[in-house]
N, C-alpha and C positions, 0 to 999 in steps of 0.2 A: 504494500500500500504506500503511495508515494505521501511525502509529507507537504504538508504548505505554512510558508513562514509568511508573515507582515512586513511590512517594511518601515509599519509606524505602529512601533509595540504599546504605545499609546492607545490609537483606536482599537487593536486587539483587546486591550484592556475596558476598552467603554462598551464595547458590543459583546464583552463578556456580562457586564453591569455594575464592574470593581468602579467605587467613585473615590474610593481612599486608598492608601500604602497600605495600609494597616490592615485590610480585606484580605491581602494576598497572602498574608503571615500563614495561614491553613487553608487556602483556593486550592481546588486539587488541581487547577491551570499552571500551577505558581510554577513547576519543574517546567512544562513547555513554554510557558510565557519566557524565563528565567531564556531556556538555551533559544527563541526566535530574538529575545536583545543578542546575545553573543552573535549569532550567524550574521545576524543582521549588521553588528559592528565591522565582524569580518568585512563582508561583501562592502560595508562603505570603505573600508578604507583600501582594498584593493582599485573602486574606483577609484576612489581620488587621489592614486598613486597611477592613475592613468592604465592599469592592468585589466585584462581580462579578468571575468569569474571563474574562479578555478578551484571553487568550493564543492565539493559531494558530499553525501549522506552514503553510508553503506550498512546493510544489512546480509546476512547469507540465510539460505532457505531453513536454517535451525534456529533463528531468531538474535543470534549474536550482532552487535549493529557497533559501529563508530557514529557519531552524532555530527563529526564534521572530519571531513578528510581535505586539506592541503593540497593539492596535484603541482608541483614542481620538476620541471625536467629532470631533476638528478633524483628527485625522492617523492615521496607521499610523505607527509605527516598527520597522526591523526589528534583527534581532540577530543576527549569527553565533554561535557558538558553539566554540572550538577549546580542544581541550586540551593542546597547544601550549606551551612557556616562551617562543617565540622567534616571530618572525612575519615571512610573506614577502607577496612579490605575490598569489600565488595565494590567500593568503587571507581576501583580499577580494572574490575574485570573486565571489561572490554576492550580496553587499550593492552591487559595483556596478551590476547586472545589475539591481537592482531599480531601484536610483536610476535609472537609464537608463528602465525603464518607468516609473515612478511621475513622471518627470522632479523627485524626490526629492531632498533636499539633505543628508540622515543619515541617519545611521547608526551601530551601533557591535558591537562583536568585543570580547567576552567571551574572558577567556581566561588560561592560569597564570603570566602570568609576573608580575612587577614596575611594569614602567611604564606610570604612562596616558600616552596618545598619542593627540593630535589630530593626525590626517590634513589635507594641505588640500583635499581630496575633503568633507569634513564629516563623516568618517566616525570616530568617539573607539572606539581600544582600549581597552579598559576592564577591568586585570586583576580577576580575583576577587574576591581580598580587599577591593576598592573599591565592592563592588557593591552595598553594603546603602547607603551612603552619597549613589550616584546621583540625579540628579535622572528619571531615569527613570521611575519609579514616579508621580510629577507629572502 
């Protein structure tokens, strides 16, 4: 099933019926809301660095998915996405999943809280607020 992002995670939010911040604290949108701002950041800042979109979503027919994949001539990079303060095992599972196919060595998880975090899997947390700053985009 293919997915559909907004591109003004704003009206997303008003045609959901959110009129405060404070609604989305337990919205069960809050995870999709949370990762169409990320994609959505991506894909602006690709344009206005004058580039193609070269964003994917991947899933494989057993349900394992990356929420964003990178496409770069030399590599893929993929990305979770959690909207999250706090971060566990299981939130990596996907990005392992790939690296184990890809026999891949990064990765990184997007996500609300505070700290960046290098994994030593190769895999960098990477809260929000830090993400315009990334080398990602590179």
């Amino acid at each position: 099933m293919p997915k559909l992002y907004f591109y003004d995670t704003g009206l997303a939010a008003a045609l959901l019926g959110l009129e405060q911040v404070s609604q989305l604290t337990w919205h069960p949108f809050k995870g999709s809301l949370f990762e169409n701002l990320v994609i959505v950041e991506f894909l602006k800042k690709q344009y206005n660095r004058g580039l193609h979109n070269n964003l994917f979503y991947w899933r494989d027919n057993t349900g394992n998915e990356i929420d964003l994949v990178l496409e770069h001539p030399e590599r893929s990079i993929p990305v979770e996405i959690k909207s999250g303060k706090t971060l566990s095992t299981d939130s990596f599972k996907g990005l392992l999943y790939w690296n184990k196919l890809t026999h891949g060595e990064e990765g990184y998880l997007v996500y609300d809280g505070d700290l960046l975090q290098q994994r030593s899997n190769g895999i960098t947390a990477l809260p929000l607020k830090q993400l315009a700053t990334t080398s990602l985009f590179e």
